[in-house]
C-alpha positions in Angstrom: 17.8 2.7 8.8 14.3 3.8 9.6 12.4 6.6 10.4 9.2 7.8 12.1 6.5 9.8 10.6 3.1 9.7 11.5 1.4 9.5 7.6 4.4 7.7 6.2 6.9 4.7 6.3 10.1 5.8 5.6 12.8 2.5 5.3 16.1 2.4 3.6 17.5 -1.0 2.3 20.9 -1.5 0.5 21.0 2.3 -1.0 17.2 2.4 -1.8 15.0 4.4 0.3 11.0 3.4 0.0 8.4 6.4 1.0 5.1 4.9 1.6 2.2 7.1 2.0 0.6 5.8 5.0 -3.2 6.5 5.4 -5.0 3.8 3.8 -7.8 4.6 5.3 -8.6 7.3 3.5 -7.0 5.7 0.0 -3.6 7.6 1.1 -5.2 10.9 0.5 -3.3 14.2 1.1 -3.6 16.3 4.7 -1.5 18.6 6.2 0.0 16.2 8.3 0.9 14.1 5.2 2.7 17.0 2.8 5.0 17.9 6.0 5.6 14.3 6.4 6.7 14.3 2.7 8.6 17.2 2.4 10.8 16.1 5.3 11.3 12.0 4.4 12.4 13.7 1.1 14.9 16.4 3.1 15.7 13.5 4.5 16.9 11.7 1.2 18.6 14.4 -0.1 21.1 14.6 2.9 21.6 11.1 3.7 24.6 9.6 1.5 23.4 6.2 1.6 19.9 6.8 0.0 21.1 6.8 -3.7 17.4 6.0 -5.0 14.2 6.8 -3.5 10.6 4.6 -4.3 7.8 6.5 -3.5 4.4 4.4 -2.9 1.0 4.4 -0.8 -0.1 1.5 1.2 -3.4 -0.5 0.7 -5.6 -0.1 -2.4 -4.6 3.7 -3.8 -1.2 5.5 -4.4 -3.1 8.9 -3.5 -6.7 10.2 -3.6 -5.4 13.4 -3.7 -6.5 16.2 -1.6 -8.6 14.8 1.6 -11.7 17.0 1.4 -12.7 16.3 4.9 -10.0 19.1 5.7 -12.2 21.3 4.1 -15.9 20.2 4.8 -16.4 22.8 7.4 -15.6 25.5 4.8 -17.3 24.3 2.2 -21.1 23.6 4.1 -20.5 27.1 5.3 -20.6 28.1 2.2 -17.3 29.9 2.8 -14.3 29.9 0.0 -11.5 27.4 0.4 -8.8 30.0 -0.6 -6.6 27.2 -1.6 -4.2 28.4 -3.3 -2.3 29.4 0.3 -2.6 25.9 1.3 -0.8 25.2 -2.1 1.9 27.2 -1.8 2.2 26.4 1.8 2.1 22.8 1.7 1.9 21.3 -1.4 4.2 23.1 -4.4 7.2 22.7 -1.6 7.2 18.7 -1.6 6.9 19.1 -5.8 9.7 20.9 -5.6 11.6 19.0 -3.3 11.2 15.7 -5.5 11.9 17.4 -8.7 15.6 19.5 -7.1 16.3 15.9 -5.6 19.2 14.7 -7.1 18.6 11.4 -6.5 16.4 9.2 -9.2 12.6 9.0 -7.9 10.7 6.5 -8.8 6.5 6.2 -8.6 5.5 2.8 -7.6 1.9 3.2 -8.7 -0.8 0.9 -6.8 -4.1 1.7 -7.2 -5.6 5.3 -8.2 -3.5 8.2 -8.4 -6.1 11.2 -8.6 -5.6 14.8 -8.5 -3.0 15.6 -6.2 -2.2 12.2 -6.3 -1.6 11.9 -10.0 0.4 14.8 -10.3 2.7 13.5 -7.4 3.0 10.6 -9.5 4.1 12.4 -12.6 6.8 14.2 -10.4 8.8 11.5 -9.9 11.8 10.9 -12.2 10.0 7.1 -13.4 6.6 5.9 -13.2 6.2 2.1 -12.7 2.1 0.9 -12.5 0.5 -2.2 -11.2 -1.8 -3.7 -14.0 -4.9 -1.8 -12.2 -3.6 1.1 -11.2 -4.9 4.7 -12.7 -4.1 8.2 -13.3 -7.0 10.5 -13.2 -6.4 14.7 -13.6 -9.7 15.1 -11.7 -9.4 18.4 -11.2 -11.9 19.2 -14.1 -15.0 17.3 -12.1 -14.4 19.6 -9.4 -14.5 23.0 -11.4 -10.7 23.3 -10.1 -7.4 23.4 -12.1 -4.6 21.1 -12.2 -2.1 21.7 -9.7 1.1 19.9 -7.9 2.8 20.7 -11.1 0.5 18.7 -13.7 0.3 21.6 -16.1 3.7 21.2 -16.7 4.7 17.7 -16.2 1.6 16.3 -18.2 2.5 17.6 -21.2 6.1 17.3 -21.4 5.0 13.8 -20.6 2.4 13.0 -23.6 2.5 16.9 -25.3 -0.2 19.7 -25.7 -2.8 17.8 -27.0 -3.3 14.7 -25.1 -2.9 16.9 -21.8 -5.2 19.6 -22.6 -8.0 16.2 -23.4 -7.1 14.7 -19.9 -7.7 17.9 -17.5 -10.8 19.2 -19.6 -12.2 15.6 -19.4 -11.0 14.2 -15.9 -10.8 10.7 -17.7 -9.1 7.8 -15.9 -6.3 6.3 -17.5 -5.2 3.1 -17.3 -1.8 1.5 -16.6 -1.6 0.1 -20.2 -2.7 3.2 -22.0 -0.4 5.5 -19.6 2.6 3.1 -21.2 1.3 3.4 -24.6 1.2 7.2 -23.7 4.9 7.4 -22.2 3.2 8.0 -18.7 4.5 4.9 -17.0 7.7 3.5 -17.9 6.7 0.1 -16.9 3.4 -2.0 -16.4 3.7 -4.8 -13.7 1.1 -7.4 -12.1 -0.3 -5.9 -9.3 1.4 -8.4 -7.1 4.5 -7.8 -8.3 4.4 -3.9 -8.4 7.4 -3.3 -5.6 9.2 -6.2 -6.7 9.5 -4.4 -9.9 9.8 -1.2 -8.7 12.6 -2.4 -6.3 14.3 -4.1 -9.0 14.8 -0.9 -11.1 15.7 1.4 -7.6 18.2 -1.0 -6.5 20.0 -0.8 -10.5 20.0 2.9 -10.1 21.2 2.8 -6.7 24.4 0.9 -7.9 24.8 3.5 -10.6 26.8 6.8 -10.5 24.4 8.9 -7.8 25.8 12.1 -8.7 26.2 11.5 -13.0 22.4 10.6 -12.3 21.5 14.0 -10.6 23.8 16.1 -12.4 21.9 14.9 -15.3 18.2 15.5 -13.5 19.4 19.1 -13.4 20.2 19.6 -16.4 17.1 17.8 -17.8 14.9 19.7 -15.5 16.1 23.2 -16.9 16.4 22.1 -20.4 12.7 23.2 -21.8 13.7 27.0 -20.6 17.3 27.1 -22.5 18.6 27.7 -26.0 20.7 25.2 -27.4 23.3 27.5 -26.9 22.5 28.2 -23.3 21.9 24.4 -22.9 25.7 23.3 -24.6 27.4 26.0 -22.1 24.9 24.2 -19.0 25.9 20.7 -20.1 29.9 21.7 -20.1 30.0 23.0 -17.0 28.2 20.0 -15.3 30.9 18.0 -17.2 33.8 20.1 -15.7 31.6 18.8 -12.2 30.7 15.2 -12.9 34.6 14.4 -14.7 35.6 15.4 -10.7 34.0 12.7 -9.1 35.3 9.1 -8.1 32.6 7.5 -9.6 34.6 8.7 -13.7 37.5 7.4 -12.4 36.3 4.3 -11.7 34.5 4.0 -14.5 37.3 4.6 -17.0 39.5 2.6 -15.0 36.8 -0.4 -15.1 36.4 0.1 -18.5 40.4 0.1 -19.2 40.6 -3.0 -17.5 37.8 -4.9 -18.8 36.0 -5.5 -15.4 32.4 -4.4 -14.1 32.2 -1.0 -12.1 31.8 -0.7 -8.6 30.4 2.9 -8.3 29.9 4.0 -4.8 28.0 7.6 -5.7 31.0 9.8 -4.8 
């Protein structure tokens, strides 16, 4: 199944849906057109049964240059303010929000730069995967802005107080190998072989159990703002959920009788 956007390529194959960001001209950065696009290819994902993993990439040389600042040249030689956080709330923190509620494993097939806007869509998903020359840059800083799209909180979950607060007062880029090193990519793959990669792991997840997998996300997610206490009770009653669905059946029955699972994310 496909469908049309006008920033984006949206195709599902064999349970795995691939989101590319589709402006290459402008190294995939963001516009208003773009963040609507978004939001709804992820709506999109979260109601169709047979998208049990999403992939989430930009075509050409970049992954996402972040915010495209033509949008706002008119403002800016008028010497007029931006007022951006509107156009945040408006169009940006609803896409973040949408990726990180998706109970569905997203995955970041990083090509390219990932800056600003662009990096902290990357460090939404779920998994990062990078191609060998692909960088993250929180270059907000060079800018006089702030981190936004979620960075403040993602980043440092991601590689803890210190190391975040070093990368959004400097704006430095990171590579793909130190983001591994850091825990910021999950994997490191030759640039050639960046979707193959990125496929290979999607289309794993996609075979697992869809809803163990976002059952999990949500408790994940709302972890860092629990007790244990509160946590243990949170856990237990996504238990009582996931021990309903055909996917624990079959795979105590596989189990019992010694043969692989065939889960079907139900």
């Amino acid at each position: 199944m496909a469908q049309r956007y006008d920033t984006l390529l949206y195709d599902v194959q064999e349970g795995v849906c691939t989101i590319t960001l589709n402006r290459p001209e402008v190294f995939n950065a963001f516009n208003e057109a773009l963040t609507s696009d978004l939001g709804a290819a992820l709506d999109a994902c979260a109601i169709d049964e047979g998208v049990r993993a999403v992939v989430i990439t930009g075509a050409g040389k970049a992954f996402c240059a972040g915010q495209d600042l033509k949008d706002l040249q008119t403002q800016y030689a008028g010497g007029e303010i931006a007022y951006l956080g509107p156009r945040l709330r408006r169009d940006y923190n609803p896409v973040i929000l949408r990726m990180r509620n998706l109970e569905k494993p997203v995955i970041a097939a990083v090509n390219g730069v990932a800056a600003g806007a662009g990096c902290s869509l990357a460090l939404a998903a779920d998994l990062r995967i990078m191609g060998a020359g692909a960088t993250l840059i929180e270059v907000f800083i060079n800018v006089g802005l702030v981190p936004d799209c979620g960075s403040t909180l993602t980043l440092p979950r991601l590689v803890g107080m210190g190391k975040a607060l070093e990368l959004c007062f400097t704006g430095d880029r990171v590579t793909a190998e130190e983001a591994h090193r850091l825990g910021l990519a999950n994997e490191v793959a030759p640039d050639g072989q960046l979707m193959e990669a990125a496929n290979k792991l999607a289309g794993r997840l996609a075979r697992m159990p869809t809803r163990a997998i976002g059952l999990t996300k949500r408790l994940i997610n709302q972890s860092f703002d629990h007790t244990l206490e509160q946590q243990l009770e949170a856990e237990a009653r996504m238990q009582e959920t996931a021990d309903k669905t055909a996917d624990h059946v079959e795979g105590i029955c596989a189990f019992l009788e010694k043969r692989k699972p065939s889960f079907q994310g139900r």
